[in-house]
N, CA, C and O of each residue as an XYZ file, in Angstrom:
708
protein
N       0.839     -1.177      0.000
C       0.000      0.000      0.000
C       0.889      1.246      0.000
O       1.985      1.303      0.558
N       0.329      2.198     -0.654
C       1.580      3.640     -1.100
C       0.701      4.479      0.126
O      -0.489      4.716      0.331
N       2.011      4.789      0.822
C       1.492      5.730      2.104
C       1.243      7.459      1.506
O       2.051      8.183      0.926
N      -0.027      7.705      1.866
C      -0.695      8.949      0.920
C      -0.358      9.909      2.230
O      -0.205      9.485      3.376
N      -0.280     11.199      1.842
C      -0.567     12.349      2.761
C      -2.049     12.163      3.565
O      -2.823     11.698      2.728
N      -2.878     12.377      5.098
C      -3.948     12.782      5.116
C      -4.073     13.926      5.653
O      -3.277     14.660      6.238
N      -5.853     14.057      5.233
C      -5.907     15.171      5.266
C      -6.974     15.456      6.694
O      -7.171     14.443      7.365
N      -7.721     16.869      7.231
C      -8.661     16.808      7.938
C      -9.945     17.087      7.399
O     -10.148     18.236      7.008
N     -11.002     16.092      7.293
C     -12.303     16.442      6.247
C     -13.503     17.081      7.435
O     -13.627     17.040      8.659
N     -13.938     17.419      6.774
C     -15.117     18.046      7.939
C     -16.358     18.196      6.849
O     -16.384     18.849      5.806
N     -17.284     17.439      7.400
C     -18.624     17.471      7.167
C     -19.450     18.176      7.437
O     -19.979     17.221      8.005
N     -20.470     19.356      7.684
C     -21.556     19.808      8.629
C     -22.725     20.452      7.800
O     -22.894     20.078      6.640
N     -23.390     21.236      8.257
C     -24.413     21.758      7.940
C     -25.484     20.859      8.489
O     -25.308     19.775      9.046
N     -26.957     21.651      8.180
C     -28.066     21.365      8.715
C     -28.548     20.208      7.414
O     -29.673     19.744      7.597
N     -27.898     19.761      6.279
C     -28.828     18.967      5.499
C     -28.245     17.494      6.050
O     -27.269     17.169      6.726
N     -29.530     16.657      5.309
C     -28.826     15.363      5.428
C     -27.903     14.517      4.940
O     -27.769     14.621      3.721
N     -27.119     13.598      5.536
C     -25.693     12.952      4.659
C     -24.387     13.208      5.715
O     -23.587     12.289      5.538
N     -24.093     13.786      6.351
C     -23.019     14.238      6.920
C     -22.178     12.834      7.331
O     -20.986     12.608      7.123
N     -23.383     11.783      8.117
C     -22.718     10.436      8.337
C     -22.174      9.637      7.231
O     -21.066      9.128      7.061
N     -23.314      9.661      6.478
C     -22.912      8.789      5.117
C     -22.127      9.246      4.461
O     -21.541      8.488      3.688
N     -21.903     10.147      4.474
C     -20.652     10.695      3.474
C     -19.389     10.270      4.217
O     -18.392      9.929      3.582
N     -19.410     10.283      5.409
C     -18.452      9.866      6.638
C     -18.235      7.903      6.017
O     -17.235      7.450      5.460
N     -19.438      7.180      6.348
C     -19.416      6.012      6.065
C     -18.586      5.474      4.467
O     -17.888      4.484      4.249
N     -19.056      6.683      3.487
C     -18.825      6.059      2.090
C     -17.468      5.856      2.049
O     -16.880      4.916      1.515
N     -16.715      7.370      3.009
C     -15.187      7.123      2.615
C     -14.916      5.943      2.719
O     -14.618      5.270      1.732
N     -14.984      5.265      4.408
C     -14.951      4.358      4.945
C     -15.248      2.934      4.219
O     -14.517      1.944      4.254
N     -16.506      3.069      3.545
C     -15.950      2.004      2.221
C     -15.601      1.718      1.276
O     -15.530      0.586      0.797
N     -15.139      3.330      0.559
C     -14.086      3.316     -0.335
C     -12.627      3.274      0.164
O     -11.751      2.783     -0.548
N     -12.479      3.555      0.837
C     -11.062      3.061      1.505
C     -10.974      1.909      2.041
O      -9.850      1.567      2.408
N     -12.195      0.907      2.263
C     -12.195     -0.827      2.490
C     -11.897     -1.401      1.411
O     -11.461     -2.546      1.528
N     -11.998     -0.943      0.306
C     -12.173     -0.997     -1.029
C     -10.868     -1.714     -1.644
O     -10.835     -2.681     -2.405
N      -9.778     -0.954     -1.092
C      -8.549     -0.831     -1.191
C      -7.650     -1.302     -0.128
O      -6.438     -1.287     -0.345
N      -8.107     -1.719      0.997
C      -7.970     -2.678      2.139
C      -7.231     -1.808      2.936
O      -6.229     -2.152      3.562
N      -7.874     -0.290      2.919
C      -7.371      0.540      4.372
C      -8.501      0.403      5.536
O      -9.716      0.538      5.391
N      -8.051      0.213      6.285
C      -8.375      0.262      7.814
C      -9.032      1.671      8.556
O      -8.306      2.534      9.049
N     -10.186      1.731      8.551
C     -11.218      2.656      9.512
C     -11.337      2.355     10.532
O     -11.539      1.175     10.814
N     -11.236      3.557     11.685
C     -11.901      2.917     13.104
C     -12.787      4.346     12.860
O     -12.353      5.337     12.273
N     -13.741      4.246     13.282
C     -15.125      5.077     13.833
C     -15.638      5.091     15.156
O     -15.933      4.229     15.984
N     -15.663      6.766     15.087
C     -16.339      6.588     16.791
C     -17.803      7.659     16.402
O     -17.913      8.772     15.888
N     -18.435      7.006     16.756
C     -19.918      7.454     17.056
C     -20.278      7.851     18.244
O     -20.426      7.092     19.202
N     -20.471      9.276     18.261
C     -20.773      9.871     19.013
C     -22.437      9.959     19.339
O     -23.205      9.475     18.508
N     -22.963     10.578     20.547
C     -24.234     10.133     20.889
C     -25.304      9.372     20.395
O     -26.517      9.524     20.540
N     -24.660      8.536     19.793
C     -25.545      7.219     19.426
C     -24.888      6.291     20.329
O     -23.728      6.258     20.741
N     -26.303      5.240     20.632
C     -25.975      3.941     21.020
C     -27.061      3.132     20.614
O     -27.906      2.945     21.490
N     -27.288      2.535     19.372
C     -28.089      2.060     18.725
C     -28.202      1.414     17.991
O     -27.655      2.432     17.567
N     -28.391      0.486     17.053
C     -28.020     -0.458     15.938
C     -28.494      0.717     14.794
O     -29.364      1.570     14.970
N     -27.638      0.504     13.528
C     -27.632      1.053     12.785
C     -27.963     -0.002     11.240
O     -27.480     -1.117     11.045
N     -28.809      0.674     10.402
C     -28.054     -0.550      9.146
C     -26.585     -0.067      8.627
O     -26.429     -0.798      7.648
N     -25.347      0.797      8.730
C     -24.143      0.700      8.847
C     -23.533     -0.242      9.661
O     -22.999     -1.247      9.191
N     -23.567     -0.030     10.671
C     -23.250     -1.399     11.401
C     -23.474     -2.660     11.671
O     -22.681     -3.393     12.263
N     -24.826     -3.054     11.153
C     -25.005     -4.317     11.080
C     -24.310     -4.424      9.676
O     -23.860     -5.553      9.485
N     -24.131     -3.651      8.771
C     -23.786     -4.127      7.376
C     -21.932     -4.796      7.327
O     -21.355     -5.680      6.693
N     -21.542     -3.798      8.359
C     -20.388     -3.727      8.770
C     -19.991     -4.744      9.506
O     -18.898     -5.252      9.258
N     -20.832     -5.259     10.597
C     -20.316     -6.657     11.298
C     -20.914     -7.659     10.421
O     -20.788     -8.790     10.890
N     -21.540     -7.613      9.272
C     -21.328     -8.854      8.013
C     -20.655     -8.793      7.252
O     -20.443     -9.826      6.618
N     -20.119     -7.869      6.975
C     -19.225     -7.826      5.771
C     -18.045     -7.151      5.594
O     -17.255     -7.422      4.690
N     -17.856     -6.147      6.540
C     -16.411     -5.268      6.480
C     -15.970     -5.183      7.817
O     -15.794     -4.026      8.200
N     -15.742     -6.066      8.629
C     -14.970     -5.639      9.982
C     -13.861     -5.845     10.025
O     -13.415     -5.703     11.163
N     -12.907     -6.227      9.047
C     -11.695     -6.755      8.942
C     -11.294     -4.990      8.427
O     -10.101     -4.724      8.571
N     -11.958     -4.116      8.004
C     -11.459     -3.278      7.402
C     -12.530     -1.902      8.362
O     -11.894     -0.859      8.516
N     -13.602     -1.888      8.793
C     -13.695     -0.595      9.551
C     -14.112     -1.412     10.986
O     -14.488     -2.584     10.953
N     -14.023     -0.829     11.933
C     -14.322     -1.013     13.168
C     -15.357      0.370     13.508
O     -15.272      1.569     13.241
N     -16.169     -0.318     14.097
C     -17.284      1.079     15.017
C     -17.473      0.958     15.873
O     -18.015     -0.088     16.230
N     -17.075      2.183     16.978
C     -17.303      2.084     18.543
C     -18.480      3.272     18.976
O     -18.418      4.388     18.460
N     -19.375      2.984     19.805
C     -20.463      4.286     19.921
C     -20.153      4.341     21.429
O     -19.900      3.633     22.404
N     -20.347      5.758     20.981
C     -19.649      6.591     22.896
C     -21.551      7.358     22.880
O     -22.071      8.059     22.012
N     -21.968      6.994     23.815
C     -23.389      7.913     23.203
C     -23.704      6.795     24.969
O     -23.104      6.010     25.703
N     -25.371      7.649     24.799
C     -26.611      7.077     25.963
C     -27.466      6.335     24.724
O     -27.378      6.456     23.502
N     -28.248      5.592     25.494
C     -29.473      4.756     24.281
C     -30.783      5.929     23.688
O     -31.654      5.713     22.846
N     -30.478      7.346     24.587
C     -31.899      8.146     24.071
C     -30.237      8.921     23.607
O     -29.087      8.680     23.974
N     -30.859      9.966     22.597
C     -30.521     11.179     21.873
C     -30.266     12.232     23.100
O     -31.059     12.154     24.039
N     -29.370     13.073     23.161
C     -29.146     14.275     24.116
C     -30.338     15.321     23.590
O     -30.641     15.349     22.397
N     -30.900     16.058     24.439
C     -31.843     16.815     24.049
C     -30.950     18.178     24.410
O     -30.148     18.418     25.313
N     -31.474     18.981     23.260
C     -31.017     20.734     23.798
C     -31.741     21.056     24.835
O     -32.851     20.594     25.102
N     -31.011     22.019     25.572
C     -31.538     22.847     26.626
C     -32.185     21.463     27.658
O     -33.142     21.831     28.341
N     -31.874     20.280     27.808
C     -31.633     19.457     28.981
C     -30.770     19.497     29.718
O     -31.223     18.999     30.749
N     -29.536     19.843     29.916
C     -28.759     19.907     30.681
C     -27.617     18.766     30.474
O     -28.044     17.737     29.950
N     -26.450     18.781     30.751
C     -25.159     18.086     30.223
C     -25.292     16.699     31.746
O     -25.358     16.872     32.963
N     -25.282     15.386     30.885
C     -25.604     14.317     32.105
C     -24.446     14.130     32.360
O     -23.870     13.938     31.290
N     -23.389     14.044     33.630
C     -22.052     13.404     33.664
C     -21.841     12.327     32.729
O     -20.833     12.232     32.030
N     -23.096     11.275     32.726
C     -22.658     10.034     31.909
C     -22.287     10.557     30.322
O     -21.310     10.208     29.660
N     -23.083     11.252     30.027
C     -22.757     12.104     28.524
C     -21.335     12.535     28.126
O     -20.738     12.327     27.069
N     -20.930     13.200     29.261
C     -19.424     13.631     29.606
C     -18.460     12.865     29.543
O     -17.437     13.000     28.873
N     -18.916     11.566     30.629
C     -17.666      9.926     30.711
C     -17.932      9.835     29.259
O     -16.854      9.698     28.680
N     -18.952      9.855     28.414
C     -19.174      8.420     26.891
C     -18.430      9.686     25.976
O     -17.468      9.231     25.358
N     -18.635     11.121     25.746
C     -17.856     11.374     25.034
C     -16.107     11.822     25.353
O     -15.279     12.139     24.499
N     -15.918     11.730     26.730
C     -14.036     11.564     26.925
C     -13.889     10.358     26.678
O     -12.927     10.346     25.911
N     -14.300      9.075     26.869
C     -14.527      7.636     26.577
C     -14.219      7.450     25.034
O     -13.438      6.644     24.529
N     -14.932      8.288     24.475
C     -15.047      8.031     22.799
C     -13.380      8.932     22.108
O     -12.545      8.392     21.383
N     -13.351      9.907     22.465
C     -12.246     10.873     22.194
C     -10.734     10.400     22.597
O      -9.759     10.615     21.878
N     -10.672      9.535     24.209
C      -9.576      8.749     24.146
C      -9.720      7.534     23.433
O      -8.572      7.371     23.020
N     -10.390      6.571     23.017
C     -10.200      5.648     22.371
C      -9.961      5.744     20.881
O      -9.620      4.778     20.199
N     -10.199      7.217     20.321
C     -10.116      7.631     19.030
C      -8.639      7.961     18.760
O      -7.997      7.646     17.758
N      -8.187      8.697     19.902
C      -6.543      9.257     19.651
C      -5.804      7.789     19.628
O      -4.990      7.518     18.745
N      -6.135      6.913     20.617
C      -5.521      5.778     20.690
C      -5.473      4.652     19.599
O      -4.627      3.780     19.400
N      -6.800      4.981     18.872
C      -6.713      4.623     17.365
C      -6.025      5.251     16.229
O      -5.635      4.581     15.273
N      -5.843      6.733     16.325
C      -5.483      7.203     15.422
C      -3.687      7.445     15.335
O      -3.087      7.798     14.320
N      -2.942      7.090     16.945
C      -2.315      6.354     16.853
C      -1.577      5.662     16.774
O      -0.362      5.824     16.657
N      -2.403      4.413     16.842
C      -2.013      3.377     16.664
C      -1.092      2.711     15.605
O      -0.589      1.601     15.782
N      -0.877      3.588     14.314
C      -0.715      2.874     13.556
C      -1.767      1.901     12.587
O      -1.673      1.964     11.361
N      -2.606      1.149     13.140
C      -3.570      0.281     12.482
C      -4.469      0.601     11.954
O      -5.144     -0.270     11.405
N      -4.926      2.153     11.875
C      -5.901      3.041     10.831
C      -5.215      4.009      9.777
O      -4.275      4.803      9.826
N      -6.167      3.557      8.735
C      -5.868      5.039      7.703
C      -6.476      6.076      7.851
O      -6.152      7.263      7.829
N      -7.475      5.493      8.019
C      -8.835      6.733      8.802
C      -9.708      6.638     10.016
O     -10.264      5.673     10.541
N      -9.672      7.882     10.307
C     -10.357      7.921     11.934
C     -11.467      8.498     11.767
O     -11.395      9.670     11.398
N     -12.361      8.111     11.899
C     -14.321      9.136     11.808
C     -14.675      9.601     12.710
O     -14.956      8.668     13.462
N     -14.885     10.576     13.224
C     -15.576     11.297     14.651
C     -16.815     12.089     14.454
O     -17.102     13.286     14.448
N     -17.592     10.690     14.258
C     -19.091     10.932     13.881
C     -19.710     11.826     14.829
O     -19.445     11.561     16.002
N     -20.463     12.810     14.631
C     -21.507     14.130     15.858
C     -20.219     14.354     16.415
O     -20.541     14.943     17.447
N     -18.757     14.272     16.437
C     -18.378     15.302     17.074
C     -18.374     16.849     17.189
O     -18.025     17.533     18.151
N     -18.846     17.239     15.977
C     -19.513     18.953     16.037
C     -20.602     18.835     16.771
O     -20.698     19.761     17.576
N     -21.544     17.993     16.822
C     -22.181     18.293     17.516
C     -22.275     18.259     19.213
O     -23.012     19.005     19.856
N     -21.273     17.123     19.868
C     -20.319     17.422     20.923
C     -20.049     18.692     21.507
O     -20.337     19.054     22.648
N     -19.364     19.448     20.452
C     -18.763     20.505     20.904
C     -19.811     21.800     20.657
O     -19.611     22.772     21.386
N     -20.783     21.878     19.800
C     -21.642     22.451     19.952
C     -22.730     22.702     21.136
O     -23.209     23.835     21.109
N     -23.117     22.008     21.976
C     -23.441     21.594     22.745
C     -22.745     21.343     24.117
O     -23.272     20.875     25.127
N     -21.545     21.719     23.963
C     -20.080     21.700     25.539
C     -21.082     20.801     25.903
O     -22.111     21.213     26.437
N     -20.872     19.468     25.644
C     -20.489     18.140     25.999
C     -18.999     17.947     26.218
O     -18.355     17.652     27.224
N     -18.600     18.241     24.776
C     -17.035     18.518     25.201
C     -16.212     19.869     24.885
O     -16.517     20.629     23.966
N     -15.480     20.004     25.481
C     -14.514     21.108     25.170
C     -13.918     21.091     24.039
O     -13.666     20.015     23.498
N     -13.467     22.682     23.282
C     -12.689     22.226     21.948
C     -11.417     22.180     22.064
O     -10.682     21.869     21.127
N     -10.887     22.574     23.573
C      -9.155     21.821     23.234
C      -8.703     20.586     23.453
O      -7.488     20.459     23.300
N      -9.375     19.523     23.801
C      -8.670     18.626     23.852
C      -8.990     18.102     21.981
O      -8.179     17.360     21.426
N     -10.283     18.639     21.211
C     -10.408     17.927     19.812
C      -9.239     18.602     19.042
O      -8.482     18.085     18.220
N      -9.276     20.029     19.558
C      -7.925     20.791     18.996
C      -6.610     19.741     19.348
O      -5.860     19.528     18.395
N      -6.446     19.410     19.991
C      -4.995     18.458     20.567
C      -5.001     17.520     19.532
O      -4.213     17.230     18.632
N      -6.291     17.050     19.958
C      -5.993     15.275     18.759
C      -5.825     16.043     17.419
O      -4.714     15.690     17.024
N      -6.313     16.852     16.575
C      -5.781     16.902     15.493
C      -4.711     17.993     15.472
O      -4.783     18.645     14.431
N      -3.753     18.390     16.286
C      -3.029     18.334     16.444
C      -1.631     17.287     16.271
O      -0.568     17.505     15.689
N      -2.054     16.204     16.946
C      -1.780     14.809     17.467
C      -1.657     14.138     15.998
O      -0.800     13.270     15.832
N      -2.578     14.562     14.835
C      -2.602     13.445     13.878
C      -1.624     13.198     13.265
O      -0.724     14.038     13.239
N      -1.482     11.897     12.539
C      -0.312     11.783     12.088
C      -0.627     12.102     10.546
O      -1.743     12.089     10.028
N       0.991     12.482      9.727
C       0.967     12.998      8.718
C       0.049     12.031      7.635
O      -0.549     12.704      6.795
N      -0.159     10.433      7.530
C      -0.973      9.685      6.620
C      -2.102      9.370      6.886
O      -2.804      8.630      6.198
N      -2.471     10.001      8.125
C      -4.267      9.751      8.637
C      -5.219     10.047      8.490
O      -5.767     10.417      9.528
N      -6.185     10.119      7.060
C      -7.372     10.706      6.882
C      -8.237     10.888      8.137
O      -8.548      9.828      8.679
N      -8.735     12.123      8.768
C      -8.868     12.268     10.085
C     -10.243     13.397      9.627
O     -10.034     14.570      9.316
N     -11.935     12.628      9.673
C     -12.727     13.399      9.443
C     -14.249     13.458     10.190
O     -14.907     12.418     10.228
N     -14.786     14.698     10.780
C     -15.239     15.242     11.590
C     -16.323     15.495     11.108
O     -16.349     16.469     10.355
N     -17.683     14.700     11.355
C     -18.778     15.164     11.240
C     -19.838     15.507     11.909
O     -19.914     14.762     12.886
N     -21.036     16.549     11.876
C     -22.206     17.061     12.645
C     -22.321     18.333     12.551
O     -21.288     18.941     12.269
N     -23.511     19.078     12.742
C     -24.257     19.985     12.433
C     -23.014     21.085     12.986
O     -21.938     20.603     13.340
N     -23.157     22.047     13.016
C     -22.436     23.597     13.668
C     -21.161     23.362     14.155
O     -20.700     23.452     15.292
N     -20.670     23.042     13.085
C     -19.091     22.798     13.629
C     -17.992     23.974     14.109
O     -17.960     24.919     13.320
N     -17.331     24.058     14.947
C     -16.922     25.554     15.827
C     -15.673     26.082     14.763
O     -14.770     25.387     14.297
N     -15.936     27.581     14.532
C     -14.758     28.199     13.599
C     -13.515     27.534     14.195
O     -12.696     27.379     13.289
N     -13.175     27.198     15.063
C     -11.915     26.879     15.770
C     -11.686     25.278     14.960
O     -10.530     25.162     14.554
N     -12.383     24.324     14.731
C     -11.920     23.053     14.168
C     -12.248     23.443     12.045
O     -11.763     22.739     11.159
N     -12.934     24.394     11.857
C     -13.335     25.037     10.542
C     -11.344     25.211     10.139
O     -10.515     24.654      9.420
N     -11.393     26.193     11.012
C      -9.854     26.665     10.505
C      -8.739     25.418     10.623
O      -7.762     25.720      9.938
N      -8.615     24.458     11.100
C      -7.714     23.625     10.784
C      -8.066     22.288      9.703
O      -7.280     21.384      9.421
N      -9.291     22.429      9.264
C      -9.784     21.449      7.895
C      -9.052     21.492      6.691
O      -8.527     22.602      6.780
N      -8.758     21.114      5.859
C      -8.135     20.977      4.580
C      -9.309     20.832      3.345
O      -9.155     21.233      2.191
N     -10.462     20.189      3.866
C     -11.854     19.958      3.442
C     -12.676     20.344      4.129
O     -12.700     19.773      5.219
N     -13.678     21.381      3.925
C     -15.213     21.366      4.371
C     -16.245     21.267      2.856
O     -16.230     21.678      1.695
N     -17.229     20.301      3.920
C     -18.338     20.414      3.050
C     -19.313     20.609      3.789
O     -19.466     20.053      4.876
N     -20.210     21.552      3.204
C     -21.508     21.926      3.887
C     -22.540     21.772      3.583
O     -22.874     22.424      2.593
N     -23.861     20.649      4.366
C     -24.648     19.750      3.616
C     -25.877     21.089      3.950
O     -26.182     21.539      5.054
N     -26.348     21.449      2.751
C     -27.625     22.164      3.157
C     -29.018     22.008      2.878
O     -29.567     22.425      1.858
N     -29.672     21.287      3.983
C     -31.467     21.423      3.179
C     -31.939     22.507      2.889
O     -31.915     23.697      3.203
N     -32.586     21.476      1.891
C     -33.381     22.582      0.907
C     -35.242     21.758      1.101
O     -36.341     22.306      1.018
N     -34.965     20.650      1.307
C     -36.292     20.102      1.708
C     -35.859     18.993      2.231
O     -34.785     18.489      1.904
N     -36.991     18.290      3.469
C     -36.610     17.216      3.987
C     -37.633     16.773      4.149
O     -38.320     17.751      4.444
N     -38.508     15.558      4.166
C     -39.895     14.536      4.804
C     -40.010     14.637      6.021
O     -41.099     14.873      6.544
N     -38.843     14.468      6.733
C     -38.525     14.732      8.165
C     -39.687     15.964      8.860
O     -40.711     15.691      9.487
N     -39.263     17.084      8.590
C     -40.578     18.316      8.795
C     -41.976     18.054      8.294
O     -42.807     18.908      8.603
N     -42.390     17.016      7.569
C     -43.412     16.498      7.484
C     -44.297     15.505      7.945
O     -45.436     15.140      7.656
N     -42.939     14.996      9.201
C     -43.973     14.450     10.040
C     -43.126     12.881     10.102
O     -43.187     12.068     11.025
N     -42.231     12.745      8.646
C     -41.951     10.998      9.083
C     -40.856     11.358      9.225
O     -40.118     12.261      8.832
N     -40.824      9.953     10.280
C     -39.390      9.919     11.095
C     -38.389      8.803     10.431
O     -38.485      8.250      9.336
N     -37.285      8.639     11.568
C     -36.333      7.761     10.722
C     -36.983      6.737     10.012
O     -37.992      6.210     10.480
N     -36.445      6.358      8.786
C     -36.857      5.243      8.538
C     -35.641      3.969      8.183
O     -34.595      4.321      7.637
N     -35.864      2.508      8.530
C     -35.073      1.901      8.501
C     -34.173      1.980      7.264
O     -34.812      2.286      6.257
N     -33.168      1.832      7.112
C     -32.555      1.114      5.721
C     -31.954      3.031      4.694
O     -31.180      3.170      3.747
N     -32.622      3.921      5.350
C     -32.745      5.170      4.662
C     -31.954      5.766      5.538
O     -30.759      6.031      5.402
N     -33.019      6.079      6.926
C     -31.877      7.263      7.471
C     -31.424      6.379      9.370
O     -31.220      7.051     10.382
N     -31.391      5.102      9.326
C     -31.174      4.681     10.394
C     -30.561      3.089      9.913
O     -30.200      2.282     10.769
């Protein structure tokens, strides 16, 4: 395998895709038999990514979810346990990223983490800091802070323009869960 430069990608905006676009790298770079670890942030849930993933690609991405089983609500208040699952998720990510044994590291809702001071932005400032020069190292969720904006190499900004969602239906399997 030819060791490539990486870069820092950043995903956000209010439309939908931010994960999947996160996921696709992840299996275009399985593709080619590089190594993903993923950390999922406030999820703790079965996904069809991850079930697809423990049938068919775990030799090539790994997914760990740092999250509670309900969704964090705004303006609820920050739960300590919220706090342990995302320092929980953030050290096991640096420790992946590394490791050596990833090409790419995913830090799924971590904008939204830090949007929300769940977590602080210097220790996310540190880890990509921390990254190493061949580590595709990319950051997705809604309102991502000018402070991780300015050290990206990539942003993309997903914007609705219409969604079903405001109409009343919710996730649906196989689509958006």
């Amino acid at each position: 395998m030819v060791v490539q430069p990486g870069f820092i990608e950043v995903y956000t905006g209010n439309g939908k895709g931010k994960t999947t676009a996160a996921f696709g790298l992840a299996l275009r770079a399985a593709g080619w038999g590089m190594r993903t670890y993923v950390a999922q942030f406030l999820k703790k849930w079965e996904t069809g990514e991850i079930l697809s993933i423990a049938k068919h690609l775990s030799d090539f991405i790994r997914v760990e979810q740092f999250g509670l089983p309900e969704f964090h609500l705004p303006g609820s208040g920050i739960r300590p346990e919220e706090r342990a699952e995302a320092l929980k998720g953030l050290n096991a990510s640096r420790a992946a990223m590394i490791s050596g044994s990833f090409q790419m590291i995913i830090l799924d809702e971590i904008n939204v983490l830090l949007h929300f001071k769940i977590l602080k932005e210097e220790p996310v400032l540190r880890l990509l800091e921390q990254k190493p020069k061949n580590v595709e190292l990319v950051l997705t969720g809604r309102n991502a802070p000018k402070s991780i904006l300015k050290k990206a190499d990539l942003i993309t900004e997903m914007k609705e323009i219409r969604h079903y969602f405001s109409q009343g239906c919710p996730a649906r399997t196989g689509f958006e869960r």
